[in-house]
DRENPA-3360 file (N, C-alpha, C; in nm, 2 decimals, always signed):
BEGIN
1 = XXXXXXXX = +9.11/+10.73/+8.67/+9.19/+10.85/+8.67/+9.25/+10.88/+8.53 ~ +9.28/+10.74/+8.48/+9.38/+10.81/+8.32/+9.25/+10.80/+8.24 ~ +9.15/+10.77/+8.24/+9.03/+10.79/+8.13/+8.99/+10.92/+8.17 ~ +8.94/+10.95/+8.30/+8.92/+11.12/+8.31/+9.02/+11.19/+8.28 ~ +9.15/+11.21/+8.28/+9.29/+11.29/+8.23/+9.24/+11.29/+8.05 ~ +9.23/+11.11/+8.00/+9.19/+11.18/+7.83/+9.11/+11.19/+7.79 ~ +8.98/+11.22/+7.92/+8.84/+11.35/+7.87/+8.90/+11.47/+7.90 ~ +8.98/+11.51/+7.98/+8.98/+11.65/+7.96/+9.08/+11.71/+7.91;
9 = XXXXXXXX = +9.20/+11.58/+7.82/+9.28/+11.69/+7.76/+9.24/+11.66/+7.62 ~ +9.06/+11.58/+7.58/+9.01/+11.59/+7.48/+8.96/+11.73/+7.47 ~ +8.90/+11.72/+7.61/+8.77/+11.83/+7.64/+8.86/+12.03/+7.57 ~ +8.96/+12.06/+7.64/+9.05/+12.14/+7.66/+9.11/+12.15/+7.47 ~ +9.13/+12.04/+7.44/+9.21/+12.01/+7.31/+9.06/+12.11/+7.18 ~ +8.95/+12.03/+7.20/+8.86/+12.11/+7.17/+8.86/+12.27/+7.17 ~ +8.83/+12.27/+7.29/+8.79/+12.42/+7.34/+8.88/+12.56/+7.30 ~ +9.03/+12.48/+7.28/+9.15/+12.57/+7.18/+9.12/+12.60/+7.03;
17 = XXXXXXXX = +9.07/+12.44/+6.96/+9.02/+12.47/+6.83/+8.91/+12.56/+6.85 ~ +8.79/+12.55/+6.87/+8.66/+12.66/+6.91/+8.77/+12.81/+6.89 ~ +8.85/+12.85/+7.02/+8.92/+12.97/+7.01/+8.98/+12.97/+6.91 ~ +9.05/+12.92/+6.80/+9.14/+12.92/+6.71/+8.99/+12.95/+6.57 ~ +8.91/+12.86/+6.55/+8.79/+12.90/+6.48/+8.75/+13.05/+6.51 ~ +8.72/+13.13/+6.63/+8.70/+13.24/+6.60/+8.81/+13.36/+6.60 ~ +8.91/+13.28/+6.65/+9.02/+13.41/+6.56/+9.02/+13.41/+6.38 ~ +9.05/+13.28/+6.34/+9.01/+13.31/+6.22/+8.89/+13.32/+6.13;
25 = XXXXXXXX = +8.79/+13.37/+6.19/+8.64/+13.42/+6.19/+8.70/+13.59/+6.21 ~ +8.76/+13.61/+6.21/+8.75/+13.76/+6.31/+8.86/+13.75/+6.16 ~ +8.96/+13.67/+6.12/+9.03/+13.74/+5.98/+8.95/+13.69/+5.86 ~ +8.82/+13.65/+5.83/+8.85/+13.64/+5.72/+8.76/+13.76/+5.63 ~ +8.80/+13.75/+5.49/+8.77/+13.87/+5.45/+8.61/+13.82/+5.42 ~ +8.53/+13.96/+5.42/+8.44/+14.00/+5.38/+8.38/+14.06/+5.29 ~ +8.45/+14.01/+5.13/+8.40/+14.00/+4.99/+8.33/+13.90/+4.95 ~ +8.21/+13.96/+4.91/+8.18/+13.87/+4.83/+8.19/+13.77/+4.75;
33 = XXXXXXXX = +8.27/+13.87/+4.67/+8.34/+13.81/+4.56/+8.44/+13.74/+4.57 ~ +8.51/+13.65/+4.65/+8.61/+13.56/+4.70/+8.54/+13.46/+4.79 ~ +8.64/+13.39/+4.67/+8.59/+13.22/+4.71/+8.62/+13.18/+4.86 ~ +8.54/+13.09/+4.89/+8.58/+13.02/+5.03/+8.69/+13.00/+5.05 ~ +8.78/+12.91/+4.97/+8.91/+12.90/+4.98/+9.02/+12.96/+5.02 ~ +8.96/+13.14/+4.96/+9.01/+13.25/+4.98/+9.01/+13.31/+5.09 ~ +8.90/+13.24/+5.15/+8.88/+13.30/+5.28/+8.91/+13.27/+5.41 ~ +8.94/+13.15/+5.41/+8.99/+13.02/+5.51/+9.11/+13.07/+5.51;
41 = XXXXXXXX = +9.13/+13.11/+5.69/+9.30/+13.18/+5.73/+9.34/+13.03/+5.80 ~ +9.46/+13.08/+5.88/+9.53/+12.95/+5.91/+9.48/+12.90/+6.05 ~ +9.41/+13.00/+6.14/+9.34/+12.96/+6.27/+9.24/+12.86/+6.26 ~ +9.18/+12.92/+6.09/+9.02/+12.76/+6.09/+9.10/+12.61/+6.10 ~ +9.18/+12.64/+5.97/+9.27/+12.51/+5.93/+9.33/+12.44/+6.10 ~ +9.41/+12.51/+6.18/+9.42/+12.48/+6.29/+9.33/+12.45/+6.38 ~ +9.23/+12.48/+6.39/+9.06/+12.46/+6.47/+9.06/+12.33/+6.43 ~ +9.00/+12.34/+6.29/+8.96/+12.16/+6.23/+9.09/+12.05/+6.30;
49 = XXXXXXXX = +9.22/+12.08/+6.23/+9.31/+12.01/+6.31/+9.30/+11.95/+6.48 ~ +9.28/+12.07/+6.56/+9.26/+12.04/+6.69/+9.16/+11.94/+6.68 ~ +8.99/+11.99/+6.63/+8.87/+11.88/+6.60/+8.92/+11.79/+6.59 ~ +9.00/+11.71/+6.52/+9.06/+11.63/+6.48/+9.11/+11.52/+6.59 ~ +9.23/+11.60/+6.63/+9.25/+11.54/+6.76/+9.19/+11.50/+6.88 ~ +9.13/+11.63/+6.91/+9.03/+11.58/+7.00/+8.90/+11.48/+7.01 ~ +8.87/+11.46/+6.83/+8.79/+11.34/+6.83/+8.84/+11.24/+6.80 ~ +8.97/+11.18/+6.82/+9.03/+11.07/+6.80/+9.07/+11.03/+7.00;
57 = XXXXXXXX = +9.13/+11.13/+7.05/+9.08/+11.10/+7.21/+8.98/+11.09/+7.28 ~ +8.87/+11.15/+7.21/+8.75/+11.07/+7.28/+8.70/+10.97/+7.26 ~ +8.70/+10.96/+7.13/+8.71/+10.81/+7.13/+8.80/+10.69/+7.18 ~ +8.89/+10.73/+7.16/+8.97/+10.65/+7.29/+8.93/+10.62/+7.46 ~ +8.87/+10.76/+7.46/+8.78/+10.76/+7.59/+8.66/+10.67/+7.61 ~ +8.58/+10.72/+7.50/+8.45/+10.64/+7.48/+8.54/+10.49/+7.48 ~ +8.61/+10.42/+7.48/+8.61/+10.28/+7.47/+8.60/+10.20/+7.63 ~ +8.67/+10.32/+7.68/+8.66/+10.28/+7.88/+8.59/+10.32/+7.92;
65 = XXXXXXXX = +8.46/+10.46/+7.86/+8.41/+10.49/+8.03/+8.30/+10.50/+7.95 ~ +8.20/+10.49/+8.06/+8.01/+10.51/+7.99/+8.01/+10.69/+7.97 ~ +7.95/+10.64/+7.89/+7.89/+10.74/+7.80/+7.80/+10.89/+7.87 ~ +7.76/+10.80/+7.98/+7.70/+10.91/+8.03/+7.76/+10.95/+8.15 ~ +7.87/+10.93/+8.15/+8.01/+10.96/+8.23/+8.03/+11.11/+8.18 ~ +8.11/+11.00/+8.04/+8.18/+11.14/+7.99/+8.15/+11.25/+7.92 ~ +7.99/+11.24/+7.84/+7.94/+11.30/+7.79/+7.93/+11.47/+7.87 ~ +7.86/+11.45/+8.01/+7.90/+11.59/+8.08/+7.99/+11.68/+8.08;
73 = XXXXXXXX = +8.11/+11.57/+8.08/+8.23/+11.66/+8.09/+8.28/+11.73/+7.98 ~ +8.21/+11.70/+7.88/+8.22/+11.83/+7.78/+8.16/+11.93/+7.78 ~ +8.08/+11.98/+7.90/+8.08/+12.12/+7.92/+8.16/+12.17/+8.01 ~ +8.29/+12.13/+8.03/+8.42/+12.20/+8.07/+8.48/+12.28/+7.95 ~ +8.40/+12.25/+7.82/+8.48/+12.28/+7.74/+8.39/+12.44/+7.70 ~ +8.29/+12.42/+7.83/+8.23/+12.57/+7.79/+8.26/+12.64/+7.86 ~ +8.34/+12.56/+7.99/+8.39/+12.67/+8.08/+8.53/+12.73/+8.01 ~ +8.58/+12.65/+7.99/+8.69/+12.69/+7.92/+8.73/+12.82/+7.82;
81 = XXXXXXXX = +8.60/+12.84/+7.72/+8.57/+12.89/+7.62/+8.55/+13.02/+7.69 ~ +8.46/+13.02/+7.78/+8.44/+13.11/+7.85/+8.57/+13.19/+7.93 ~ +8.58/+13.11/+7.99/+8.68/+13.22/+8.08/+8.82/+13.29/+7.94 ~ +8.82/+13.18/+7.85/+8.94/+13.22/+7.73/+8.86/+13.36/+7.62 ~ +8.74/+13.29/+7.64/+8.70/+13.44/+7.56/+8.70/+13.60/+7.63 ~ +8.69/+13.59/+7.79/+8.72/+13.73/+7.82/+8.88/+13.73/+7.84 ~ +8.93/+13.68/+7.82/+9.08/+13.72/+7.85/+9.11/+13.71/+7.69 ~ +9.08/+13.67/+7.58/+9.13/+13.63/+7.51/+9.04/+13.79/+7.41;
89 = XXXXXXXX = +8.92/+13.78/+7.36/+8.88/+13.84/+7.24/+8.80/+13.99/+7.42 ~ +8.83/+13.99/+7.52/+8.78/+14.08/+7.58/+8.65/+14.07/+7.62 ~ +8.56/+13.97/+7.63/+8.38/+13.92/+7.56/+8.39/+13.96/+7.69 ~ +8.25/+14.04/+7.74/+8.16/+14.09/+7.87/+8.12/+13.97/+7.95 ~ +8.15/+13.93/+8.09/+8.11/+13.87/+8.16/+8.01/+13.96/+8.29 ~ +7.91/+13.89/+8.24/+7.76/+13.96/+8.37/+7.71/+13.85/+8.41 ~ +7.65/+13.90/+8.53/+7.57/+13.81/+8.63/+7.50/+13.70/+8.60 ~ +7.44/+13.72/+8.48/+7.36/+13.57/+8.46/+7.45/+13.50/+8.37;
97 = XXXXXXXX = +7.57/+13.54/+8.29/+7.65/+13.40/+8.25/+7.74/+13.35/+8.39 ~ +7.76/+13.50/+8.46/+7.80/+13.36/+8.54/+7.76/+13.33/+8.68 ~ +7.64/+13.29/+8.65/+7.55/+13.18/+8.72/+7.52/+13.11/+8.63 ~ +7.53/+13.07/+8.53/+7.50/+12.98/+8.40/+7.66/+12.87/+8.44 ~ +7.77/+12.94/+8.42/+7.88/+12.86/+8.45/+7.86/+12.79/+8.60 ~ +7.82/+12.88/+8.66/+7.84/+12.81/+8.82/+7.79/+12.69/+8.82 ~ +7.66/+12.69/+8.74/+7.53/+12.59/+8.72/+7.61/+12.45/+8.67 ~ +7.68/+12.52/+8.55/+7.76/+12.36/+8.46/+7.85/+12.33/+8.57;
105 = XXXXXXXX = +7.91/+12.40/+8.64/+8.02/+12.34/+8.71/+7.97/+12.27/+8.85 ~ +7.86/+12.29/+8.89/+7.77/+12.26/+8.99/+7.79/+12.05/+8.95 ~ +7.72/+12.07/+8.80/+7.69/+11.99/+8.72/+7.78/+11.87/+8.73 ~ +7.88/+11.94/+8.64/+8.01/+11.85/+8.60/+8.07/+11.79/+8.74 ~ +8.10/+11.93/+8.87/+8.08/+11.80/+8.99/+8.04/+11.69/+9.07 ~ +7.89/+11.70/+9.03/+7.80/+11.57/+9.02/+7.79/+11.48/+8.97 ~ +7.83/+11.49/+8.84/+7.85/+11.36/+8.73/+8.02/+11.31/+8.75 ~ +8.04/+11.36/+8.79/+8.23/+11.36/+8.83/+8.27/+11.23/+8.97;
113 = XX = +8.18/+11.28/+9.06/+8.15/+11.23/+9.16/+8.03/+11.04/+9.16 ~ +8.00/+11.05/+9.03/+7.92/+10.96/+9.07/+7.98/+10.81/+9.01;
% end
């Protein structure tokens, strides 16, 4: 139970950076003529940070549980992404994404369970 708790507050920890990456995708500028540097807002820097974290808890994870445990359960991090992108950036949800999510979560209960 506490190795699945620190896959999913790896999994989740992720899935915030992902959101925080495309907010600051959505500010940066679109000159050419400015350097990368210039263009990196404070959401990326925050994204990588999360990255960060969350790959230091999985690994922690990966030390107790098989691999092909916890590997599935990183597509909660697509459900996640999902449901935060229509509430979040407004993104269209139709019938075949979600039977696509149903499918992962189908999934992730099977591997959950075994």
């Amino acid at each position: 139970m506490k190795d699945l708790l620190l896959i999913l507050i790896s999994v989740t920890i992720g899935a915030v950076g992902q959101i925080a990456f495309k907010l600051g995708a959505m500010q940066m500028v679109q000159n050419p003529g400015v350097t990368i540097i210039e263009k990196i807002k404070w959401p990326i820097v925050l994204g990588l940070f999360l990255y960060c974290i969350s790959t230091i808890l999985w690994i922690m994870a990966l030390k107790k549980v098989e691999l092909s445990y916890a590997y599935p359960m990183v597509s909660l991090g697509y459900i996640l992404v999902f449901i935060a992108s229509y509430f979040i950036f407004h993104e269209p949800i139709n019938w075949l994404r979600m039977g696509g999510m149903l499918f992962i979560i189908a999934g992730i209960t099977l591997v959950a369970r075994s």
